[in-house]
C-alpha positions as a Markdown table, in Angstrom:
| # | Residue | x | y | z |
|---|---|---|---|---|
| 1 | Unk | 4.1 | -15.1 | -23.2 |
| 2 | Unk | 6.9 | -14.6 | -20.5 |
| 3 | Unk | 6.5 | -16.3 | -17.1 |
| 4 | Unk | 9.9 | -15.0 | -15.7 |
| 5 | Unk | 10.9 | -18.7 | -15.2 |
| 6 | Unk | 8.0 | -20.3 | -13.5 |
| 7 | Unk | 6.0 | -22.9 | -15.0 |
| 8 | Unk | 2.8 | -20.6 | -15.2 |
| 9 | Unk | 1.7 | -17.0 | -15.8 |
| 10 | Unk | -0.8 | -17.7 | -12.9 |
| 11 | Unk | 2.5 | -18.6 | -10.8 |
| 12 | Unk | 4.3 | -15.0 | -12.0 |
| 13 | Unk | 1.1 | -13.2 | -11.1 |
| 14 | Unk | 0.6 | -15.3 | -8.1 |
| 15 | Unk | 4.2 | -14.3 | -6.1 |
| 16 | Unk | 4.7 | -10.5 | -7.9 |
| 17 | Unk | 0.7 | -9.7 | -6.8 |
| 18 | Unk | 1.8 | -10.5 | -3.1 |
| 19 | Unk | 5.0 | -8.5 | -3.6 |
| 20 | Unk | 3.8 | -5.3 | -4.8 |
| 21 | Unk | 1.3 | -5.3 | -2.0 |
| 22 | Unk | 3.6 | -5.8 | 0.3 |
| 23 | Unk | 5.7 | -3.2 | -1.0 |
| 24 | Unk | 3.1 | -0.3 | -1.1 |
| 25 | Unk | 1.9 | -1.8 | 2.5 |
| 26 | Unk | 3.9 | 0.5 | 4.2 |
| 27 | Unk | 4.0 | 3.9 | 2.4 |
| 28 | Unk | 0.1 | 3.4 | 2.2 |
| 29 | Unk | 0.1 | 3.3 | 6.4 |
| 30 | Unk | 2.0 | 6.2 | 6.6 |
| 31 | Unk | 0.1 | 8.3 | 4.3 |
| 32 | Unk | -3.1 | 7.1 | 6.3 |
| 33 | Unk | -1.7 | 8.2 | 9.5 |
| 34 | Unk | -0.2 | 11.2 | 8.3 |
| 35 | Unk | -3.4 | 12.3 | 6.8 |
| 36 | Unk | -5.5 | 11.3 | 10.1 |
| 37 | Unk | -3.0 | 13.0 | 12.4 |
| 38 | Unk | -3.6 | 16.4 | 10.2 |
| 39 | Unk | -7.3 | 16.0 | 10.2 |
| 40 | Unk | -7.4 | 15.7 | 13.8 |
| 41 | Unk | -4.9 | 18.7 | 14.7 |
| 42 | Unk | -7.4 | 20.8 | 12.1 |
| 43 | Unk | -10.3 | 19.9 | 13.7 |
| 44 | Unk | -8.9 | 20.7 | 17.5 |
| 45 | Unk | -7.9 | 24.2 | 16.0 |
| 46 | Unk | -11.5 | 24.4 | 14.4 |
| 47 | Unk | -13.4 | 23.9 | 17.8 |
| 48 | Unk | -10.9 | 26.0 | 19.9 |
């Protein structure tokens, strides 16, 4: 099994778990607002 040089697979998973969410942190937020913003500018032309 490869551990990418650390001493335990529970290490690799460990430090790439935290990166990957941190990556995908961002985009995630974005598409949450984004989505929120549109719901919210649909609903104001709904009740107009």
């Amino acid at each position: 099994m490869i551990t990418l040089g650390h001493s335990s697979i529970v290490m690799t998973a460990d430090t790439y778990t935290l990166v990957l969410a941190e990556t995908y942190q961002h985009p995630a937020t974005s598409t949450a607002q984004l989505v929120i913003s549109q719901a919210r500018r649909t609903a104001r032309k709904t009740t107009c």
